[in-house]
GUVOVO-333808 format. One line per field, with one value per residue (C-alpha): residue number from 1; x, z, y. Coordinates in steps of 0.05 Angstrom, whole numbers, plus 32768, in hexadecimal, padded with zeros to 4 digits. Layout:
<rs>
nr	c(NUM:...)
xx	c(X:...)
zz	c(Z:...)
yy	c(Y:...)
</rs>
This chain:
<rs>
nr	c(1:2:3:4:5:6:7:8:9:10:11:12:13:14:15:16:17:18:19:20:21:22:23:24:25:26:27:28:29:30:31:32:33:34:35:36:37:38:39:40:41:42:43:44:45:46:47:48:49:50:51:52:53:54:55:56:57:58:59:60:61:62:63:64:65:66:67:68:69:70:71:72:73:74:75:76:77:78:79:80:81:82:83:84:85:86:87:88:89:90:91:92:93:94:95:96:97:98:99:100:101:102:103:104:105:106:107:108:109:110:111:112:113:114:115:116:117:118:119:120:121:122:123:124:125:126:127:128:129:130:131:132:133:134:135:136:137:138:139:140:141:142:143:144:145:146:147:148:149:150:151:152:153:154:155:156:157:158:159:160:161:162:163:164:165:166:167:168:169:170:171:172:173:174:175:176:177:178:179:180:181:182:183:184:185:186:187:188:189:190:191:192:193:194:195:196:197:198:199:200:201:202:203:204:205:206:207:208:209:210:211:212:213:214:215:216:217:218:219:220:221:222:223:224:225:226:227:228:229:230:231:232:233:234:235:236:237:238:239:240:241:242:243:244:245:246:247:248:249:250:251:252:253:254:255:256:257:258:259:260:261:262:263:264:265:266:267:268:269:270:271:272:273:274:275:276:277:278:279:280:281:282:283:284:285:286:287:288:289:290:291:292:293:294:295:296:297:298:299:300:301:302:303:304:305:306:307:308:309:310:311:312:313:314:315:316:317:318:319:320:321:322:323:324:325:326:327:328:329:330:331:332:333:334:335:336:337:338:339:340:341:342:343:344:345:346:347:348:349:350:351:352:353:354:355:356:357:358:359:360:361:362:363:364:365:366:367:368:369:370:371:372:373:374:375:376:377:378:379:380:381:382:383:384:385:386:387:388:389:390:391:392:393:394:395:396:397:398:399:400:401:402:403:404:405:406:407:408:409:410:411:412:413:414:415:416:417:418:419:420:421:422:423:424:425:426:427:428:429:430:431:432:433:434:435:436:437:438:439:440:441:442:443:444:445:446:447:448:449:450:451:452:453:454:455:456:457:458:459:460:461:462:463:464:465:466:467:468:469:470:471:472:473:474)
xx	c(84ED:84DB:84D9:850D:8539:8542:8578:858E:85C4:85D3:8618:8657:8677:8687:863A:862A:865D:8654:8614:8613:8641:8614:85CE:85ED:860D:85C0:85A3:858F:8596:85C1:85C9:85FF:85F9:8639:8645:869A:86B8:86A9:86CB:86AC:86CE:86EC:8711:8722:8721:8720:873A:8768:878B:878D:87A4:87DF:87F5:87F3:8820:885C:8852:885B:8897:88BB:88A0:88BE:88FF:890B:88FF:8931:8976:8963:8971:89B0:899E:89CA:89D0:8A17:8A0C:8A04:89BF:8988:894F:8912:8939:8958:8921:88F4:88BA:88AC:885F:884E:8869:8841:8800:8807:8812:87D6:87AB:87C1:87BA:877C:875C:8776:874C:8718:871B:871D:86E4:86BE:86D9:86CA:8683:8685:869C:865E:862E:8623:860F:8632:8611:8645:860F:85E7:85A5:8570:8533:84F5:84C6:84DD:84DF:84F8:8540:8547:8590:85B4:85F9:8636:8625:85E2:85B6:857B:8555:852D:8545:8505:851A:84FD:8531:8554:859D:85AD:85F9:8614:863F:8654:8681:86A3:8686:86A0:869B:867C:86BE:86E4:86D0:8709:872A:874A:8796:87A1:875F:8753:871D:873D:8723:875B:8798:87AF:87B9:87EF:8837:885A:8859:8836:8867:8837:87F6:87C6:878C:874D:8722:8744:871C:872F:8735:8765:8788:87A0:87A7:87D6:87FE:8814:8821:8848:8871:8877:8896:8867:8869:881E:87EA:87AD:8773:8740:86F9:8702:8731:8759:876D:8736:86F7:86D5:8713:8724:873E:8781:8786:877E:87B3:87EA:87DB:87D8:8821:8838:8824:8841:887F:8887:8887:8834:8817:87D6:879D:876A:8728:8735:86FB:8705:86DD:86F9:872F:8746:877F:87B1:87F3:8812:87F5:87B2:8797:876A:873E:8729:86E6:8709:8730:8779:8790:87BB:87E3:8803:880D:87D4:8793:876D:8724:870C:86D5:86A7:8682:8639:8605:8601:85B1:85A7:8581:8579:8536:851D:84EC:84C4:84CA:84B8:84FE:850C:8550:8567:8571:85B5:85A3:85B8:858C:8561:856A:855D:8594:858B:858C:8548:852D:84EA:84D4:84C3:84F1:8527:8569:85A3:85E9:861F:8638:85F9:85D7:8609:8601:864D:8677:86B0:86B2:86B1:8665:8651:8663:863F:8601:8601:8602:85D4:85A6:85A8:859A:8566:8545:8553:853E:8581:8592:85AB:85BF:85AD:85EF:860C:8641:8655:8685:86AA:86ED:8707:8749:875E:879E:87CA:8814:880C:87CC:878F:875D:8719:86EC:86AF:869D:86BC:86DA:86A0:866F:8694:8694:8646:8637:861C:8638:865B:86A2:86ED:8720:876B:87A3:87E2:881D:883E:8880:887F:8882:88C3:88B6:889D:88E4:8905:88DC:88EF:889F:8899:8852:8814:87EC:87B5:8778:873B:86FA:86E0:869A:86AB:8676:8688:86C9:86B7:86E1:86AC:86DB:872C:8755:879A:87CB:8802:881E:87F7:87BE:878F:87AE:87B2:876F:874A:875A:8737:86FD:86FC:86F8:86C0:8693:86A1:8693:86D6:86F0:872B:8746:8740:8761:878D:87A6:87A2:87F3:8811:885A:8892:88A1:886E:8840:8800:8823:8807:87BF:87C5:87ED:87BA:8783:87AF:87AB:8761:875B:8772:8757:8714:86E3:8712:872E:877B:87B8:87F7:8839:887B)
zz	c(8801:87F6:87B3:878C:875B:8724:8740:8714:8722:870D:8714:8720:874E:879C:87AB:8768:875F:87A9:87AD:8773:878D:87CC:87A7:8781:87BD:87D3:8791:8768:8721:8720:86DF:86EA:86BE:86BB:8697:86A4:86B5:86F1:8733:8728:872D:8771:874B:8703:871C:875B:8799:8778:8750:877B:87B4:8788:8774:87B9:87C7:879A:87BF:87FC:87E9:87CB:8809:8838:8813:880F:8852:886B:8866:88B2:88BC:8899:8859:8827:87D5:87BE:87C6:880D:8835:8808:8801:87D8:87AD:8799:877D:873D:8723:86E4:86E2:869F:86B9:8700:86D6:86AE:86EB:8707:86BF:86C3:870A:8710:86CE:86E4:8725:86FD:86CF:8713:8723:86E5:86E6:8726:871A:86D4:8700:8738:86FB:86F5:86B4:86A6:8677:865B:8654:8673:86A3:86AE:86D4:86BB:86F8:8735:870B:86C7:86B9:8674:8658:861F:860B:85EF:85B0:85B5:85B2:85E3:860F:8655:8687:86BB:870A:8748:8772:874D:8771:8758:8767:8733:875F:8757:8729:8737:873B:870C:8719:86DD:86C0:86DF:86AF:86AA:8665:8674:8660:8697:86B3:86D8:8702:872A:86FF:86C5:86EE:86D4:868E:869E:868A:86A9:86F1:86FA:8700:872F:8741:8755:877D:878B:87C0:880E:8818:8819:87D1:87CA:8807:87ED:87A9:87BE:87F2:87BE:8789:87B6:87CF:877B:8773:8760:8772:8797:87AA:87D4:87C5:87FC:8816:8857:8890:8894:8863:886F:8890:889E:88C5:890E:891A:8940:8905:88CA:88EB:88EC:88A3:8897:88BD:8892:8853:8869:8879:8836:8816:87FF:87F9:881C:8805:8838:8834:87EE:87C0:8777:8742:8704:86E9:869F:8665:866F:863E:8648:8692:86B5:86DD:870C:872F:8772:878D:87A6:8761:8775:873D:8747:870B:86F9:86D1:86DB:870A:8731:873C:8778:8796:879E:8776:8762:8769:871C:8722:86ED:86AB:86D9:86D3:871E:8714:86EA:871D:875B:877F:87AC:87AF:87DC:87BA:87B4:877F:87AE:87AC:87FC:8821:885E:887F:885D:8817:8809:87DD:87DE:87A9:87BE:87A4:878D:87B6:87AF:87C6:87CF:87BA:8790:87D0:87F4:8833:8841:8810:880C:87F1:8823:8833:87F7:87F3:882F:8820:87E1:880C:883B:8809:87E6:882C:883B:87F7:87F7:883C:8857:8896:889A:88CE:88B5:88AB:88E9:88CB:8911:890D:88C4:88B9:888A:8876:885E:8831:883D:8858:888F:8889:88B8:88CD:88EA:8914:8933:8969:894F:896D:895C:896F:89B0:89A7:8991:89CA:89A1:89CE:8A13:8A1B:8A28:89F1:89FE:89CA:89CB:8997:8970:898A:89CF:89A2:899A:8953:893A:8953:892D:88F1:88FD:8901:890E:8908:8927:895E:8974:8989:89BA:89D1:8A0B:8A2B:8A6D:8A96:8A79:8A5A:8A18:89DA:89A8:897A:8965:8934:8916:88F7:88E8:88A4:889B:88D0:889B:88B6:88FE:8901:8900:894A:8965:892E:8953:8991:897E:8955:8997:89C7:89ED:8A27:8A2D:8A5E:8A2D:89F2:8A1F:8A38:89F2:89E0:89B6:8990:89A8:898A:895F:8954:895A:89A4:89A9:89A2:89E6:8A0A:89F9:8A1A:8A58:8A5C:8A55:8A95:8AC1:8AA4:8ACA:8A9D:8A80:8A3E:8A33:89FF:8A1A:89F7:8A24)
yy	c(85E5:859A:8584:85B7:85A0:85CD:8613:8648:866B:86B5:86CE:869B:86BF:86A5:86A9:8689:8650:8633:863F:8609:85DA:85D6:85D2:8595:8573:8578:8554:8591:8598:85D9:8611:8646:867E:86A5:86E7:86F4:86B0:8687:86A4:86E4:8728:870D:86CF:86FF:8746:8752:872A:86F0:872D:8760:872F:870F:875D:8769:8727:874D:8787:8770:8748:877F:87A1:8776:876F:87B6:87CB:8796:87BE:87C7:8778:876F:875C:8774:877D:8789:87CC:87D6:87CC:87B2:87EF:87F3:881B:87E2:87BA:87BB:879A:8780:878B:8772:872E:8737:874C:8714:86E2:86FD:86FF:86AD:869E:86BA:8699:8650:865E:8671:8636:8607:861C:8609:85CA:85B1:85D6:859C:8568:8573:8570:85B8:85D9:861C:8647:8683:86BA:86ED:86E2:8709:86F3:86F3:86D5:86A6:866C:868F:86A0:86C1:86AD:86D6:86A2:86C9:86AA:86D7:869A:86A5:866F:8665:863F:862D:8629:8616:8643:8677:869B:86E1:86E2:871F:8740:8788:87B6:87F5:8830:8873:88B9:88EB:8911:88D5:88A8:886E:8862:8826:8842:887D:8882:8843:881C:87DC:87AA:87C7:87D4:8789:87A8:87D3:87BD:87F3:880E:884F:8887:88AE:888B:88B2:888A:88AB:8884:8875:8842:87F2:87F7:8834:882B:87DE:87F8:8838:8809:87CF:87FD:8831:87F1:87DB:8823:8855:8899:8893:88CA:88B3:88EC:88E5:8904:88ED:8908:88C6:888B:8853:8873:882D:8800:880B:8851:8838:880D:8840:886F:8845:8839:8884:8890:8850:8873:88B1:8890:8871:88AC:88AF:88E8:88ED:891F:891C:8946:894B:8932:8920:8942:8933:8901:8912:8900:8941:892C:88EB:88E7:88F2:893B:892F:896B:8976:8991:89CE:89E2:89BC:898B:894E:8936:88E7:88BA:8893:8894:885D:886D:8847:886A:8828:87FB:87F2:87B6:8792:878A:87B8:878F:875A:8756:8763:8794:876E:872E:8758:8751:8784:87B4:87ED:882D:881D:87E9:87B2:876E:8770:872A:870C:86EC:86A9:86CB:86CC:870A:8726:86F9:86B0:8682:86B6:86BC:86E7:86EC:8716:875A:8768:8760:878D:876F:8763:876A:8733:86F6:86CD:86E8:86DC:8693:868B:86AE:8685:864B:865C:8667:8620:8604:861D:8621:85CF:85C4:85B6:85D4:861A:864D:8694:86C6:86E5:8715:872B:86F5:8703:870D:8744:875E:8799:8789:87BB:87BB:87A9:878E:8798:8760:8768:8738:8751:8780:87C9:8805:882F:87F9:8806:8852:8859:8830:87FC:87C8:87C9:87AF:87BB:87C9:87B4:87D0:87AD:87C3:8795:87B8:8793:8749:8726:8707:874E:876D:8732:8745:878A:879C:87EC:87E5:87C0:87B0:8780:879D:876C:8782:8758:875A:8784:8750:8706:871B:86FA:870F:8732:874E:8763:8780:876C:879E:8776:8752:871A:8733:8709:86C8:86EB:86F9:86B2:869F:86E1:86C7:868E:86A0:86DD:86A2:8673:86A6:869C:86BF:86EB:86B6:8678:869D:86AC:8664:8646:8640:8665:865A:868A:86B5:86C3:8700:86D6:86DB:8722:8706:86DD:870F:8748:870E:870C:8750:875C:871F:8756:878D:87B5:87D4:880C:8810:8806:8815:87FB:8817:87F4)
</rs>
């Protein structure tokens, strides 16, 4: 689009705040208006906290599961009995970390010659961006290419409405200063599932409430169970079929009521039963944009809306929802609204991780992809159990998971269950975004011992393989 220099930017978050840094690296005069704080809910309520929480959990985790490997407090083998948190000092950690990312951003934003405007934006027409400051002075700020990048907030159940003391949403968890006695979590999806892991590993007496059959309905099957028989195994208390009616204030704790009459009782409750598009009062009926009836912002797959000259990006357009799409799609769209050039998003080959313990990491091609017949190719399981670093670590748990093209044995997709499967999980990215075969994953070195070990040997043994599926257990 030859001749644009004037972007406005609604919403700071990962779409928003790269999306800026590339439209000024490209010569355009850039506005970011920014309701909550630049970074978003990912950068102040959402990844960067959740994430560090999840960090103490997993070293308290990892520390109190180690009596098994000698280690010792004076008392005999250490257990995670032993161990307590201080979480008004880890909620405050996290309150500071996650505003000092936030205020990095906004300075290097300053430093590329971006102006921030604190306020709220609502478009008015594809070159119109109506701006209300916190002070509650009003102006217009006129664009050539306008990004709507406002993310998403959680969603609330009637009679479960969150209170912000006992009744909670995700986004206020980082208020508490004392661990929850009995946390109940309703939602077993990523959300609740990370949520009821760290804070079952913190201490809390935890009870999972969810609709589904089995913990995470959406991750690989193989993957989901082992985090269901971890969570068993650690004492959790899973509810499964059970859906949530009500959530209420009962005493000095929290009642919540199930669709067929049960109650569940704790000290405190997380809702997490999804989030919702922010594209309400946003003005895009009035400027013709296009959403689902979801609420979620329609693009194309280099961001564009249904309004010439007005993009959008990331969860408000609900098209994947991580960060790391977002940024991209906020990219994407600044190159090809300034003519630069762009390939459109392919998110066959993201990443994603759920953060449990152990954690699970996703790449592509997916067991029911495989399943539905969707695509045709051969699924190797290998457990973690059969790697020498993982007995070191004293891993009950894991596996890594390939799917290879039966025909050209090309890798088009793999799992990770495994601690740290997030850092696991890039070489399989690699080879699905290369289009590698089983045979060159397999002869790229690997250190030994190591559990990225597993990844190559579980190559090796799809070479050999014929067209039928495979779990090995030795």
């Amino acid at each position: 689009m030859a001749g644009v220099t004037a972007v406005v930017i609604v919403g700071g978050g990962p779409g928003g705040y790269e999306a800026a840094l590339v439209a000024a690296q490209l010569g355009a005069t850039v506005t970011v208006v920014d309701r909550d704080g630049l970074g978003g809910s990912a950068v102040l309520t959402d990844c960067v906290p959740s994430k560090a929480l999840i960090a103490v959990a997993s070293v308290m985790a990892e520390a109190g599961h180690s009596g098994a490997l000698g280690v010792l407090d004076r008392a005999g083998p250490l257990r995670s009995s032993a161990l307590s948190v201080d979480l008004a000092q880890v909620n405050a950690r996290i309150a500071a970390l996650a505003q000092a990312q936030s205020d990095d951003i906004e300075e290097r934003l300053g430093r590329e010659g971006i102006r921030v405007i604190h306020g709220t934006g609502r478009i008015v027409d594809a070159q119109t961006v109506h701006v209300t400051e916190r002070s509650g002075a009003e102006r217009v700020v006129e664009a050539e290419v306008v990004l709507l990048s406002t993310g998403a907030r959680p969603r609330t159940l009637t009679g479960a409405e969150p209170d912000g003391d006992r009744i909670l949403t995700w986004e206020q968890l980082y208020g508490l200063t004392e661990l929850p006695e009995r946390l109940i979590v309703v939602g077993s999806g990523v959300t609740g599932a990370e949520f009821a892991s760290a804070y079952r590993e913190l201490g809390s007496d935890v009870v999972l409430v969810s609709s589904r059959d089995h913990v995470l309905p959406g991750e690989d099957p193989d993957a989901a169970q082992v985090i269901e028989d971890v969570f068993a195994s650690r004492g959790m208390t899973v509810m499964s079929r059970s859906r949530a009616v009500a959530a209420v204030r009962h005493g000095e704790g929290v009642r919540v009521t199930l669709n067929d009459g049960r109650t569940v009782e704790g000290s405190h409750c997380l809702m997490a039963v999804g989030s919702i598009p922010n594209t309400d009062d946003l003005g895009l009926d009035v400027a013709g944009v296009r959403v689902s009836e979801s609420g979620h912002i329609e693009v194309d797959r280099v961001s564009r809306t249904s309004v010439r000259g007005v993009y959008a990006a990331g969860d408000c357009t609900g098209v994947f929802m991580l960060a790391s799409v977002a940024a991209m799609q906020g990219r994407i769209a600044m190159w090809h609204a300034l003519g630069d050039a762009v390939t459109p998003l392919d998110v066959g080959a993201v990443s994603s991780t759920v953060f449990t313990d152990p954690e699970i990491a996703t790449v592509g091609a997916t067991q029911r992809d495989l399943d539905e017949g969707r695509i045709r190719a051969v699924p190797l399981l290998l457990p973690l159990a059969t790697n020498a670093r993982a007995k070191m670590l004293g891993l009950e748990h894991g596996f890594v998971k390939l799917f290879a093209r039966s025909g050209t044995r090309i890798v088009v997709g793999g799992v990770v269950v495994a601690p740290r499967a997030s850092e696991l999980i890039h070489s399989i990215a690699l080879a699905v975004d290369q289009r590698l075969t089983v045979d060159q994953l397999a002869l790229t070195y690997t250190v030994y011992p190591s559990l990225s070990g597993s990844i190559a040997e579980a190559a090796r043994r799809l070479h050999a393989m014929g067209t039928e599926s495979s779990v090995t257990s030795e």
